[in-house]
PDB file of N, H, CA, C and O in Angstrom:
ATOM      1  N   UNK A   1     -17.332  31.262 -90.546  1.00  0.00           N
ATOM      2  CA  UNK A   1     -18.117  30.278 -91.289  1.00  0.00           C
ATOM      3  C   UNK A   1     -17.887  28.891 -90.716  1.00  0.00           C
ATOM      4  O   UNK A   1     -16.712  28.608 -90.479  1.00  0.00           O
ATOM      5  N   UNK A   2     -18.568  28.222 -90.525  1.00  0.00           N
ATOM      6  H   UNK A   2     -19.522  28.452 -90.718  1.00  0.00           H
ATOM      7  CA  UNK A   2     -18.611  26.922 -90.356  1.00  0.00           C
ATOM      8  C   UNK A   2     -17.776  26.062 -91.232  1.00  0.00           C
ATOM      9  O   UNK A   2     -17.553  26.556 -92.337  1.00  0.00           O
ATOM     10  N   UNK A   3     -17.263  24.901 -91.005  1.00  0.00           N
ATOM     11  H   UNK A   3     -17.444  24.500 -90.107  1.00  0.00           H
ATOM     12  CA  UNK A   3     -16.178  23.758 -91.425  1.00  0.00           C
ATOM     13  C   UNK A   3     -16.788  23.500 -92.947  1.00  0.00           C
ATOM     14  O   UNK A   3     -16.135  23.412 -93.986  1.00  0.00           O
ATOM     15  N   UNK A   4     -18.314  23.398 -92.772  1.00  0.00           N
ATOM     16  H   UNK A   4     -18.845  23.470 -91.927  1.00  0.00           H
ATOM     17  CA  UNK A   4     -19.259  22.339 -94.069  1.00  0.00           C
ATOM     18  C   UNK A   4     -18.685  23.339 -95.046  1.00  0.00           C
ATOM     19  O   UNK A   4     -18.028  23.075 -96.053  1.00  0.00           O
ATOM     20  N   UNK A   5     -19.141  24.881 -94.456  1.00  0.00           N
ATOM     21  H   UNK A   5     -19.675  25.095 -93.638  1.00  0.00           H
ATOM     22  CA  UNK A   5     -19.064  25.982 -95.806  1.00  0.00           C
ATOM     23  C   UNK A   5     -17.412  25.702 -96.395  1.00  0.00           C
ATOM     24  O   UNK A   5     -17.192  25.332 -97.548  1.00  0.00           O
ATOM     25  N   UNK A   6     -16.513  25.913 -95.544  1.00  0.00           N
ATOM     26  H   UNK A   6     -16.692  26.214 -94.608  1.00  0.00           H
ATOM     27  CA  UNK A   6     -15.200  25.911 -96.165  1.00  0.00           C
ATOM     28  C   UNK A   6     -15.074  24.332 -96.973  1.00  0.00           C
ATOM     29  O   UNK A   6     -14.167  24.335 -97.805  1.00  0.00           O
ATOM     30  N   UNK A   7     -15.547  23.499 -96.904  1.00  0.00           N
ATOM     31  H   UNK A   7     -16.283  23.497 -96.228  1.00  0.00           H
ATOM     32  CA  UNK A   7     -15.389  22.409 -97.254  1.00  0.00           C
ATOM     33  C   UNK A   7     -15.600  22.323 -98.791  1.00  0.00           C
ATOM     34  O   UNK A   7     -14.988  21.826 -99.736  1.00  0.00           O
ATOM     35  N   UNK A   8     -17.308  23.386 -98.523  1.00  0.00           N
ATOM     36  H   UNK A   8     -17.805  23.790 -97.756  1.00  0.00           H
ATOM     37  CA  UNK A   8     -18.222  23.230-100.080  1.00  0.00           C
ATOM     38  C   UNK A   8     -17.310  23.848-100.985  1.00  0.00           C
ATOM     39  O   UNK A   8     -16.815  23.386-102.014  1.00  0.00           O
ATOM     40  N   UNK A   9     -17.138  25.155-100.351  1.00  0.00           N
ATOM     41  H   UNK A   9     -17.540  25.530 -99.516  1.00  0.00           H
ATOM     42  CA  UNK A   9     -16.050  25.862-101.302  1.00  0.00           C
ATOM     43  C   UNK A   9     -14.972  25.181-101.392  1.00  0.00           C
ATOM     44  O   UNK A   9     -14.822  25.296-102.608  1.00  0.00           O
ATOM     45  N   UNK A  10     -14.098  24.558-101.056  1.00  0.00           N
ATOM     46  H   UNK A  10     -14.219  24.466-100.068  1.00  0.00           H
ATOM     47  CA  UNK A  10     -13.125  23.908-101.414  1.00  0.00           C
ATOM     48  C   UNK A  10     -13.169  22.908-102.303  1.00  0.00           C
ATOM     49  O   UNK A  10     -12.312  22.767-103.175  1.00  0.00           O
ATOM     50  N   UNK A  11     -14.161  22.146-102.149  1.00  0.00           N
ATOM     51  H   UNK A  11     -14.857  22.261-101.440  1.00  0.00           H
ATOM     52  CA  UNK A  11     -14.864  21.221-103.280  1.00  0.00           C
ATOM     53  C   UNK A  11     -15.314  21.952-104.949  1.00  0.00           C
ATOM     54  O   UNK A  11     -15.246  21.330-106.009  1.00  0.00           O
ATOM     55  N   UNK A  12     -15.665  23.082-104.825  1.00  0.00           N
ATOM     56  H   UNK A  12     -15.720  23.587-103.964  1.00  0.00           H
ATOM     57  CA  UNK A  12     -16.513  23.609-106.094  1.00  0.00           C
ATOM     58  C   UNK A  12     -14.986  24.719-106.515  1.00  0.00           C
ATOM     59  O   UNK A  12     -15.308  25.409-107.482  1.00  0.00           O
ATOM     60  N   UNK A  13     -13.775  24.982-106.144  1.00  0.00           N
ATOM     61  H   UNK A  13     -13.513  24.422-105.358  1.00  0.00           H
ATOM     62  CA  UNK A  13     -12.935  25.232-106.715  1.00  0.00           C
ATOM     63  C   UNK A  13     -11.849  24.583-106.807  1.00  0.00           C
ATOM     64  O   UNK A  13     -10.861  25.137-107.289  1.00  0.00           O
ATOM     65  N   UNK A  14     -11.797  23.209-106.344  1.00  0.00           N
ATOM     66  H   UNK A  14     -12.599  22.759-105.952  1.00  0.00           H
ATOM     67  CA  UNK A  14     -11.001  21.719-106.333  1.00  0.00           C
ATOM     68  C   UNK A  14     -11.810  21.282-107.986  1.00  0.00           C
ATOM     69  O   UNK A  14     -10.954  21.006-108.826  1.00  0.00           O
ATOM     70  N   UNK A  15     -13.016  21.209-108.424  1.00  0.00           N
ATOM     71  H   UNK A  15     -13.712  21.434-107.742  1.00  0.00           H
ATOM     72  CA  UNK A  15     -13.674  20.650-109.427  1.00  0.00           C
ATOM     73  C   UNK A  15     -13.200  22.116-110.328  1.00  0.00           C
ATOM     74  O   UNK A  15     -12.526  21.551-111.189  1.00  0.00           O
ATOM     75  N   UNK A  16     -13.143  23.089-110.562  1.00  0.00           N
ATOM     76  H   UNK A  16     -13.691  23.548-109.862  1.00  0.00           H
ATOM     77  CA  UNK A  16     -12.521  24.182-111.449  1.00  0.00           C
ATOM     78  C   UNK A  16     -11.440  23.850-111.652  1.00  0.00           C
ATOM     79  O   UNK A  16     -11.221  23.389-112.772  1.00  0.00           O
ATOM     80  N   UNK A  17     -10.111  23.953-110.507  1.00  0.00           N
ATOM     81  H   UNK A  17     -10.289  24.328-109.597  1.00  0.00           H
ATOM     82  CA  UNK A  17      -9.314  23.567-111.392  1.00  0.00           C
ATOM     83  C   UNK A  17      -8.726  22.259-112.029  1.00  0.00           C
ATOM     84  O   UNK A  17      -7.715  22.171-112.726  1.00  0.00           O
ATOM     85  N   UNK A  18      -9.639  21.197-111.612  1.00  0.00           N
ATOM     86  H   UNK A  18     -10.461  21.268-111.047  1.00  0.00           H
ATOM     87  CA  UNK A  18      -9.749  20.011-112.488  1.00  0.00           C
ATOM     88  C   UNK A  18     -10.379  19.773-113.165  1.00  0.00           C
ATOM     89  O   UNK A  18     -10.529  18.557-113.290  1.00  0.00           O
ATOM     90  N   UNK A  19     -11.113  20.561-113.986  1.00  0.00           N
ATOM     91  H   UNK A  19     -10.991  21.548-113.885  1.00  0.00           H
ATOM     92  CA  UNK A  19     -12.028  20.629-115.102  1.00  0.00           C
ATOM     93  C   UNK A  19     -11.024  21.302-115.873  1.00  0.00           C
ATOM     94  O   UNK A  19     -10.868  20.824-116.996  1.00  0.00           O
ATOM     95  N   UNK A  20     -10.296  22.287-115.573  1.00  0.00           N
ATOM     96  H   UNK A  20     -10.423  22.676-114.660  1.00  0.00           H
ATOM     97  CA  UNK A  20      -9.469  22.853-116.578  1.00  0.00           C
ATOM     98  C   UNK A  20      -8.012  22.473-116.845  1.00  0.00           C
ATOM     99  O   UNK A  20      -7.285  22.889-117.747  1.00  0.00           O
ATOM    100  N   UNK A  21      -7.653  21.329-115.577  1.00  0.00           N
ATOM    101  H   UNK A  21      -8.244  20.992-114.844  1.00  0.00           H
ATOM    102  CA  UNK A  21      -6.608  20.946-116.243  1.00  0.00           C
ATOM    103  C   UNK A  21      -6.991  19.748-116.997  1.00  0.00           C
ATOM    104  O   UNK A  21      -6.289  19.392-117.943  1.00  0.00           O
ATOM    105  N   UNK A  22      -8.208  18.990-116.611  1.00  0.00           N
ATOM    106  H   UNK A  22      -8.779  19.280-115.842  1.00  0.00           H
ATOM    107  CA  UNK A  22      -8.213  17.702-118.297  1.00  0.00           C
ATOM    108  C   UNK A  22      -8.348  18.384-119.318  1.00  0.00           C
ATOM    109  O   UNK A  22      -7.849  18.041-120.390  1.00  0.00           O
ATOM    110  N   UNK A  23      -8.995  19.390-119.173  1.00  0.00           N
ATOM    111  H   UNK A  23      -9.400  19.669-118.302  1.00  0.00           H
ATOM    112  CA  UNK A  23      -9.955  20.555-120.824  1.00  0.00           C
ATOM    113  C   UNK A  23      -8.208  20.635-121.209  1.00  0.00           C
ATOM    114  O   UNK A  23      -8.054  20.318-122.388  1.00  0.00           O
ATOM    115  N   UNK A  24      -7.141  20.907-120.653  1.00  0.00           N
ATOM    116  H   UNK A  24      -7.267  21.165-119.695  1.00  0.00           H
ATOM    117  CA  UNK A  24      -5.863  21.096-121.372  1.00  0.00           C
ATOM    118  C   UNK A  24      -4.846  19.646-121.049  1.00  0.00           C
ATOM    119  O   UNK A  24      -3.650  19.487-121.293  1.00  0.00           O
ATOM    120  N   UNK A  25      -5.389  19.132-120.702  1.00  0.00           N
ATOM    121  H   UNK A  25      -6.361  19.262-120.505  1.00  0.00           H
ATOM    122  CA  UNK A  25      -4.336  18.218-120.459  1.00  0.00           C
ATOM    123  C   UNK A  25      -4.553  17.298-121.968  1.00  0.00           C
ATOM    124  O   UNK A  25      -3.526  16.897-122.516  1.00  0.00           O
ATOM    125  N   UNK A  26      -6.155  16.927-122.722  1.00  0.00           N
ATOM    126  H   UNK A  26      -6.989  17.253-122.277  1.00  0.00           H
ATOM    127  CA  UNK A  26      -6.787  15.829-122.803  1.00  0.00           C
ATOM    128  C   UNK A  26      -6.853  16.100-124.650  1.00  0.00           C
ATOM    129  O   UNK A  26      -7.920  16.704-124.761  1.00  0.00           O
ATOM    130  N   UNK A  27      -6.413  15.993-125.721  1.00  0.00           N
ATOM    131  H   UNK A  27      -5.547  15.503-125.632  1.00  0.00           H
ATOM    132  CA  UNK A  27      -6.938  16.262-127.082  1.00  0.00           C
ATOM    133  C   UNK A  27      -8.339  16.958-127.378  1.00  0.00           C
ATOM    134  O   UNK A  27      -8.646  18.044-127.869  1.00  0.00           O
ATOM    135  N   UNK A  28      -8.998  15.970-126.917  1.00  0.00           N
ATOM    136  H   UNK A  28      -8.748  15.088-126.518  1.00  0.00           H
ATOM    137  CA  UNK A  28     -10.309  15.888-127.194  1.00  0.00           C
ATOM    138  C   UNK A  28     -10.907  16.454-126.166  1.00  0.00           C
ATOM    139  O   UNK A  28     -10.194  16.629-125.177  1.00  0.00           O
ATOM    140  N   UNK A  29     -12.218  16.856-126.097  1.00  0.00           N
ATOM    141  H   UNK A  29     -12.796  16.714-126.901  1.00  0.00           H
ATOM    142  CA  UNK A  29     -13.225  16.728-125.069  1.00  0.00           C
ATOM    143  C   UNK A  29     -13.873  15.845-124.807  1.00  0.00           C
ATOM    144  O   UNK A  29     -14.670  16.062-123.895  1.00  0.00           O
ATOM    145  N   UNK A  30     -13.885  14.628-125.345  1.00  0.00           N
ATOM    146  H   UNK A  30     -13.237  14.452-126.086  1.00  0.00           H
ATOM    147  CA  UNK A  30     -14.585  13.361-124.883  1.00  0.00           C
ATOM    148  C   UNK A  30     -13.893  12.830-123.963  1.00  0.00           C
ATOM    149  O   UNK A  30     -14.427  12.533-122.894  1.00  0.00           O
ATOM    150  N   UNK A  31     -12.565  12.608-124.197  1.00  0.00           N
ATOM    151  H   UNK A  31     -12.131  12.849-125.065  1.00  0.00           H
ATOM    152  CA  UNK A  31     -12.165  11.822-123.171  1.00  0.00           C
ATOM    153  C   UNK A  31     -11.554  12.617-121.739  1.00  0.00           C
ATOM    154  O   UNK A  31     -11.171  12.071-120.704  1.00  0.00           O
ATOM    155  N   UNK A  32     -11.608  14.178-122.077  1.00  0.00           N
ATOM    156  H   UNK A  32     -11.920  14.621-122.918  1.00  0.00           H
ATOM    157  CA  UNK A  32     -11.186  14.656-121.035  1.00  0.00           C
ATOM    158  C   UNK A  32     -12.658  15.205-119.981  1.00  0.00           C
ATOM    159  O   UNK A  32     -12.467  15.489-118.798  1.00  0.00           O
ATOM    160  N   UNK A  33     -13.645  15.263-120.422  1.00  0.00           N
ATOM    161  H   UNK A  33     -13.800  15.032-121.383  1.00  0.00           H
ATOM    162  CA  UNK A  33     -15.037  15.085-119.922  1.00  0.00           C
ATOM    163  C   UNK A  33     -15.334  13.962-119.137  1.00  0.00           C
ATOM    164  O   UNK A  33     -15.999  14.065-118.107  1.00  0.00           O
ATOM    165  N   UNK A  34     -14.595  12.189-119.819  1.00  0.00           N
ATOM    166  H   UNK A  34     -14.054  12.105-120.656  1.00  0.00           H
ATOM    167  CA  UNK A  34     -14.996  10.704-119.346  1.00  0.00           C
ATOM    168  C   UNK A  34     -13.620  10.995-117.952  1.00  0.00           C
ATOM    169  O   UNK A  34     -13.714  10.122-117.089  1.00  0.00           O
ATOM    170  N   UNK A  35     -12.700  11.819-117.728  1.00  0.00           N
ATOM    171  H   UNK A  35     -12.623  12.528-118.429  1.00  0.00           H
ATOM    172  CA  UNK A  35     -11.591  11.794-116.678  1.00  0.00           C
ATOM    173  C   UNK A  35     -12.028  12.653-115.679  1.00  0.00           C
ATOM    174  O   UNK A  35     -11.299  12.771-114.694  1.00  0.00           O
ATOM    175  N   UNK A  36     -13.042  13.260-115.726  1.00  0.00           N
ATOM    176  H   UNK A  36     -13.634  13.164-116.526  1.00  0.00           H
ATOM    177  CA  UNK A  36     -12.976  14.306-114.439  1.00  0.00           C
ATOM    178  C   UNK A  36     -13.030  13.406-113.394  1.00  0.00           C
ATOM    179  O   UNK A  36     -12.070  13.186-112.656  1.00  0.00           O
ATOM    180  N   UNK A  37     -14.253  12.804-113.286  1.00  0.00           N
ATOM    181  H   UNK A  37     -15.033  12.982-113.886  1.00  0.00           H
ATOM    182  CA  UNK A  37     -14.640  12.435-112.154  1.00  0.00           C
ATOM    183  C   UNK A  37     -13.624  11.403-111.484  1.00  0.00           C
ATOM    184  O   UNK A  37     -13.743  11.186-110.279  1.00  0.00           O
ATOM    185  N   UNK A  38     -12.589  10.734-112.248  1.00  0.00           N
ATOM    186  H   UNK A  38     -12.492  10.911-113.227  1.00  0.00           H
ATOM    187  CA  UNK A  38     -11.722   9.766-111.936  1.00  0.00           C
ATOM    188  C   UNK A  38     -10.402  11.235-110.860  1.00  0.00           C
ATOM    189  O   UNK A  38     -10.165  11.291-109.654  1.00  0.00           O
ATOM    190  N   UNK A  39      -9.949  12.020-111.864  1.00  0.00           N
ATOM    191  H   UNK A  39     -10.142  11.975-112.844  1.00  0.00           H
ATOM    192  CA  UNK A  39      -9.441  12.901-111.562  1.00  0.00           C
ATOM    193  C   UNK A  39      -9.571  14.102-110.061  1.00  0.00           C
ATOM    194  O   UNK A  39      -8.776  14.465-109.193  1.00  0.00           O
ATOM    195  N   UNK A  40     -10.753  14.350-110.323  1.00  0.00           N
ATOM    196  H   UNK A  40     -11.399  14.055-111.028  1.00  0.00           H
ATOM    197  CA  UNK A  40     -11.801  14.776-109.184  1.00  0.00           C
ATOM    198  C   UNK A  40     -11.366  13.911-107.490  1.00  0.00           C
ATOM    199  O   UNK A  40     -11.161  14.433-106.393  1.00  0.00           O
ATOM    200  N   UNK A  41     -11.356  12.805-107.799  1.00  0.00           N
ATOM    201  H   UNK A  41     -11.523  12.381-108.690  1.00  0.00           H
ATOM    202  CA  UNK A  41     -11.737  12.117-106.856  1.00  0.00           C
ATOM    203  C   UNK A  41     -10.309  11.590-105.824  1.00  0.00           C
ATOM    204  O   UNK A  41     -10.244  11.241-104.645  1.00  0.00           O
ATOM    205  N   UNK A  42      -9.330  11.725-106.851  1.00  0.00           N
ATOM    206  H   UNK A  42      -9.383  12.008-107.809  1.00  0.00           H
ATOM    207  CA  UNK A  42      -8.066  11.442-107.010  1.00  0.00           C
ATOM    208  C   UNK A  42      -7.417  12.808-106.156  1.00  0.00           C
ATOM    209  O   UNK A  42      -6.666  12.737-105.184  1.00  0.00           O
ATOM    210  N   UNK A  43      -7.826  13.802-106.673  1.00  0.00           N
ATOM    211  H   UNK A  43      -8.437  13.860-107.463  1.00  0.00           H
ATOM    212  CA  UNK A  43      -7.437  15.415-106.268  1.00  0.00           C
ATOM    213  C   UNK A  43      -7.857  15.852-104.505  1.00  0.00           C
ATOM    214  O   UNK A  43      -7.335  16.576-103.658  1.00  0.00           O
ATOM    215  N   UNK A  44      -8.930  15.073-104.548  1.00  0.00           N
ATOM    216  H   UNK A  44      -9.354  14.484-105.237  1.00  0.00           H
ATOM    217  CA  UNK A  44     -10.240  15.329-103.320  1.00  0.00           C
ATOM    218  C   UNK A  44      -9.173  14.284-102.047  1.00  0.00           C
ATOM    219  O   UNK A  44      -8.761  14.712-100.969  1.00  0.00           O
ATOM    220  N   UNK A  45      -8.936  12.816-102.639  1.00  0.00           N
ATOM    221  H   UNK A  45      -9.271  12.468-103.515  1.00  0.00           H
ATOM    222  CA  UNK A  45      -8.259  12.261-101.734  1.00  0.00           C
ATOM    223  C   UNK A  45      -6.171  12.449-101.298  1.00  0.00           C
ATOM    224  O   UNK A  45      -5.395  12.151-100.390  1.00  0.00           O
ATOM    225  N   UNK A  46      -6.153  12.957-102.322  1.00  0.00           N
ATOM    226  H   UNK A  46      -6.784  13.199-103.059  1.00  0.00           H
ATOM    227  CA  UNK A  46      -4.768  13.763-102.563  1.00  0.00           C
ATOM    228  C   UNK A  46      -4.793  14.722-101.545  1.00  0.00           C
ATOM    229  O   UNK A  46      -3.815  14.560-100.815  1.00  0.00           O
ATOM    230  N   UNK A  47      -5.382  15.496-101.250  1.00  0.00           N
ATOM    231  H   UNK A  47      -6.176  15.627-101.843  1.00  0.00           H
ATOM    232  CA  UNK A  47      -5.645  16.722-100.590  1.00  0.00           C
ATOM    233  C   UNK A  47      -6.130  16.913 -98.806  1.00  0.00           C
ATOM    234  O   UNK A  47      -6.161  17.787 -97.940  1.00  0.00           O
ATOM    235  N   UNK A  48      -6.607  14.789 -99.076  1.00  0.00           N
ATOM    236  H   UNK A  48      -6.582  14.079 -99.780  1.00  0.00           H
ATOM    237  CA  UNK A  48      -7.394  14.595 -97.587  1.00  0.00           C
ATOM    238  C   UNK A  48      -5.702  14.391 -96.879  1.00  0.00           C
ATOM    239  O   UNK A  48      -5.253  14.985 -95.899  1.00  0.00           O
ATOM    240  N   UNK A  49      -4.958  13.297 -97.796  1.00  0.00           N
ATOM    241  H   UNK A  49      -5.322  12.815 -98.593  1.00  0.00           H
ATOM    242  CA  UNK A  49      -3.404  12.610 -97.286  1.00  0.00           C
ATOM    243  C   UNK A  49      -2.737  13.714 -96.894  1.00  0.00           C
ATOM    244  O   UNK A  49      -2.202  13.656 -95.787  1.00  0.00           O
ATOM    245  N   UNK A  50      -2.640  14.630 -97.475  1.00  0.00           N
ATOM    246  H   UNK A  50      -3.074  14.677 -98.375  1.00  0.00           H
ATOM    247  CA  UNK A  50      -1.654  15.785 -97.084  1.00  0.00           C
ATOM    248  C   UNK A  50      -2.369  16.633 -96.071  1.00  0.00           C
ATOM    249  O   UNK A  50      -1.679  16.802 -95.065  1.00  0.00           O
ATOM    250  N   UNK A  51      -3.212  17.051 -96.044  1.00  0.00           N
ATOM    251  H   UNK A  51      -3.772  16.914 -96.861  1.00  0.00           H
ATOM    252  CA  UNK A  51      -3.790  17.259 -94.779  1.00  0.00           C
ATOM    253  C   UNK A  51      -4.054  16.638 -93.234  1.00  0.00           C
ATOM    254  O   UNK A  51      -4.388  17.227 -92.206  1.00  0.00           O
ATOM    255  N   UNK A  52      -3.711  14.909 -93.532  1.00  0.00           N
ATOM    256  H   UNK A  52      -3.440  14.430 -94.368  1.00  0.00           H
ATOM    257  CA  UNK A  52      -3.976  14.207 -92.496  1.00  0.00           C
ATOM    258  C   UNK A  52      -2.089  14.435 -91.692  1.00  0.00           C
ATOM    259  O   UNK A  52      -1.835  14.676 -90.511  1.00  0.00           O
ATOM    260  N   UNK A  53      -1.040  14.235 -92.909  1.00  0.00           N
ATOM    261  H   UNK A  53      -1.246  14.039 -93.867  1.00  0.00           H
ATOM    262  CA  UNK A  53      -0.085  14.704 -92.704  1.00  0.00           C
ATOM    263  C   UNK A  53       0.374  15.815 -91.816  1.00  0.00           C
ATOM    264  O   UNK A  53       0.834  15.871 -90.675  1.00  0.00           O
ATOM    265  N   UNK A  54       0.116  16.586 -92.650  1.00  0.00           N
ATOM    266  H   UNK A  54      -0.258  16.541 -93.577  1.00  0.00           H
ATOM    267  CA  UNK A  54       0.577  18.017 -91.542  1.00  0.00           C
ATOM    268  C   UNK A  54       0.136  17.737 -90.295  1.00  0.00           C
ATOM    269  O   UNK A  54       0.879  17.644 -89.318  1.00  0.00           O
ATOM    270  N   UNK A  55      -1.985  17.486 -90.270  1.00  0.00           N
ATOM    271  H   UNK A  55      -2.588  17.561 -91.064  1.00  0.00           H
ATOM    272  CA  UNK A  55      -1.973  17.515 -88.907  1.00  0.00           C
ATOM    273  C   UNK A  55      -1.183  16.537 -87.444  1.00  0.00           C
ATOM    274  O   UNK A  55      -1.065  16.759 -86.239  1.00  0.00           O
ATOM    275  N   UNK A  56      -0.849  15.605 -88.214  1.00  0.00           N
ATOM    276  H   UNK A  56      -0.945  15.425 -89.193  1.00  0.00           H
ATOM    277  CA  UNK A  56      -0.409  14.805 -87.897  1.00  0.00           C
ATOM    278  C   UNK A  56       1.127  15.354 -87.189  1.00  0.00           C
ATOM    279  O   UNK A  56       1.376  15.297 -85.984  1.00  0.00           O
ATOM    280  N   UNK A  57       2.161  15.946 -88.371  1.00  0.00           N
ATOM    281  H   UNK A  57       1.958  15.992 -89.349  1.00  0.00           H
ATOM    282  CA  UNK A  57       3.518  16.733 -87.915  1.00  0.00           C
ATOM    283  C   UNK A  57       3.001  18.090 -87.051  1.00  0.00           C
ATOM    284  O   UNK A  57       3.707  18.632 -86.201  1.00  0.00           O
ATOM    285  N   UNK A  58       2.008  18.422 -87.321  1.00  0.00           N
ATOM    286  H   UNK A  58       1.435  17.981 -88.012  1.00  0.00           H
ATOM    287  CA  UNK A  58       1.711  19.278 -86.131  1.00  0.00           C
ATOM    288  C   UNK A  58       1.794  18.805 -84.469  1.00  0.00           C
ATOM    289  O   UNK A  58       2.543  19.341 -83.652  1.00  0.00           O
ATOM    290  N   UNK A  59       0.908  17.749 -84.190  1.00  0.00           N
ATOM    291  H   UNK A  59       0.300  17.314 -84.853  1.00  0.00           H
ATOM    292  CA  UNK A  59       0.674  17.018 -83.022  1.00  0.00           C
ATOM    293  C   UNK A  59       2.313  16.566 -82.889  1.00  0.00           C
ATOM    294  O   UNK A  59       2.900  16.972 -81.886  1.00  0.00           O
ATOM    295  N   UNK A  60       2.943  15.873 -83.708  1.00  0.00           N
ATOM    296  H   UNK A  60       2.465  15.543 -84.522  1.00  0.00           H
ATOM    297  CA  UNK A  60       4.518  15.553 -83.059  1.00  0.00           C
ATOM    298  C   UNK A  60       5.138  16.691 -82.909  1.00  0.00           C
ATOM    299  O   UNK A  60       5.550  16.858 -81.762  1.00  0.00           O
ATOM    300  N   UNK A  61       5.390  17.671 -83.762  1.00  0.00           N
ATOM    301  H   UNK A  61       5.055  17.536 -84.694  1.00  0.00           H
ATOM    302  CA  UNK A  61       6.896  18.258 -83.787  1.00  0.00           C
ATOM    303  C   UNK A  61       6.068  19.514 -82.753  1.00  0.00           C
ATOM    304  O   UNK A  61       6.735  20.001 -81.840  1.00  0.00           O
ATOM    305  N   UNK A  62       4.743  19.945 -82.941  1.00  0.00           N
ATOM    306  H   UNK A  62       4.201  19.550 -83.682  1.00  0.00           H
ATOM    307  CA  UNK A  62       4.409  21.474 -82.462  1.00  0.00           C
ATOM    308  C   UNK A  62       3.836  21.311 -81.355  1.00  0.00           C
ATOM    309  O   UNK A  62       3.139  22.281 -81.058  1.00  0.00           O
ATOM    310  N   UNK A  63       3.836  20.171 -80.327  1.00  0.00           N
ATOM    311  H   UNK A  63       4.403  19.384 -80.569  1.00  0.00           H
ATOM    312  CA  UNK A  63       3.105  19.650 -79.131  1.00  0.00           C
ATOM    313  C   UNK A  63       4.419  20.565 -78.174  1.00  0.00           C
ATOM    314  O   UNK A  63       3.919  21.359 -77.378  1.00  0.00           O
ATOM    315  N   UNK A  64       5.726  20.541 -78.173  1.00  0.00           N
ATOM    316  H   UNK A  64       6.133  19.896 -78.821  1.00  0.00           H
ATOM    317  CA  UNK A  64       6.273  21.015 -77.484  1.00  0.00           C
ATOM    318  C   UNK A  64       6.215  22.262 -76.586  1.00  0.00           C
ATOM    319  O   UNK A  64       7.147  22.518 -75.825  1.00  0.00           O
TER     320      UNK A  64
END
């Protein structure tokens, strides 16, 4: 599969399990409905850092 496909999917089960951790994190559903997208976005760039990481300790430590 192509990069886009793994991406989409990673995106549409990145938004699952952050839909279900505000639905339990949050009292209500109002305000855990008004956090996804803050959350979402937070998760999405969380995920870019640690990835830029590794590749990153890859190129130093696994160049050998």
């Amino acid at each position: 599969m192509e990069i886009w496909m793994h991406l989409v999917l990673f995106a549409v089960l990145s938004l699952v399990i952050v839909i279900m951790s505000a639905l339990f994190a949050e009292g209500a559903d109002g305000p855990a409905l008004a956090s996804i997208p803050r959350r979402f976005g937070v998760f999405l760039v969380s995920c870019a850092i640690l990835a830029a990481v590794m590749l990153f300790c890859e190129v130093v430590f696994a160049s050998v």
